[in-house]
C-alpha positions in Angstrom: 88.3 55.4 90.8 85.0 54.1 91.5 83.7 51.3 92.5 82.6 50.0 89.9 86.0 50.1 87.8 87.4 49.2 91.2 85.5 45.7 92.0 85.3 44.8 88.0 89.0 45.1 87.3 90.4 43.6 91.3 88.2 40.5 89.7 90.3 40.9 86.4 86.6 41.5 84.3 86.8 43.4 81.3 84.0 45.6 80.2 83.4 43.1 77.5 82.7 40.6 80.0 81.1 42.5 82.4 78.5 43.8 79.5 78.2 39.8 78.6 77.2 39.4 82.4 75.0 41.7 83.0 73.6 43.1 79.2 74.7 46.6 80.0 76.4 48.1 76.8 80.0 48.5 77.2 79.5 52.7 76.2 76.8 52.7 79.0 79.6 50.7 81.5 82.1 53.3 80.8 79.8 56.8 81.1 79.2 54.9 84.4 82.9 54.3 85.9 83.5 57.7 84.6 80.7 59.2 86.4 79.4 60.8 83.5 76.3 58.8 83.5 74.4 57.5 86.5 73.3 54.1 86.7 69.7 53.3 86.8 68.1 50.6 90.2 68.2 48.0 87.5 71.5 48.6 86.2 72.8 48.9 89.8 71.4 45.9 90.7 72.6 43.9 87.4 76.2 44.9 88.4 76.0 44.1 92.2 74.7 40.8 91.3 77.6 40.1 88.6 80.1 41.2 90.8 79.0 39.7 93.6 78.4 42.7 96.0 75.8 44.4 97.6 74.5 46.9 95.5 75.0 49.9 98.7 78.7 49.0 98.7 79.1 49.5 95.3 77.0 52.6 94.9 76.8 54.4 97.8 74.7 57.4 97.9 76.7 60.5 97.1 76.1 64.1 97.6 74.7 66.0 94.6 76.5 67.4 91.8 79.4 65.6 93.1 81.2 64.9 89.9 82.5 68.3 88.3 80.9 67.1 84.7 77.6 67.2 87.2 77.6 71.1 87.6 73.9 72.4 88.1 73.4 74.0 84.7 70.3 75.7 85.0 71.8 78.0 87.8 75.0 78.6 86.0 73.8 79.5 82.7 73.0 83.4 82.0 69.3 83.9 81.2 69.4 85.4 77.2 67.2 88.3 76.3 65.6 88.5 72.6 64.1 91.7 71.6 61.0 91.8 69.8 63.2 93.5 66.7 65.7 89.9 66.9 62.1 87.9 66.5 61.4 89.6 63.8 63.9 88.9 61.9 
């Protein structure tokens, strides 16, 4: 768990609330706790503020492509070849 989900639900906050606190859309809460979206300065600073943390407790900095959903696609993906005869068509 995060902390995000962590520190919102110990306060017993929904992610209604929590969107009524800080204007953050309740989809864009949840990609976040599910580290399937990264939050933006403003957004990080919205949610320390509503939860009353600092904002380096709450997201600490975190190695790269830490998340499995965060693999590096660019250098996994094969490179695809079309022959001029596949153009033509």
């Amino acid at each position: 768990m995060n902390r995000l989900k962590e520190m919102r639900t110990k306060k017993g906050i929904s992610q209604i609330q929590l969107f009524s606190m800080t204007g953050i859309h309740m989809a864009t809460i949840s990609y976040i706790e599910r580290q399937y979206l990264p939050a933006s300065e403003p957004q990080k600073e919205k949610f320390a503020a509503a939860l009353g943390v600092k904002k380096s407790w709450l997201f600490p900095k975190a190695k790269a492509n830490s998340h499995p959903s965060r693999a590096s696609f660019s250098s996994e993906l094969p490179m695809i070849q079309i022959s001029a005869s596949a153009k033509e068509k």
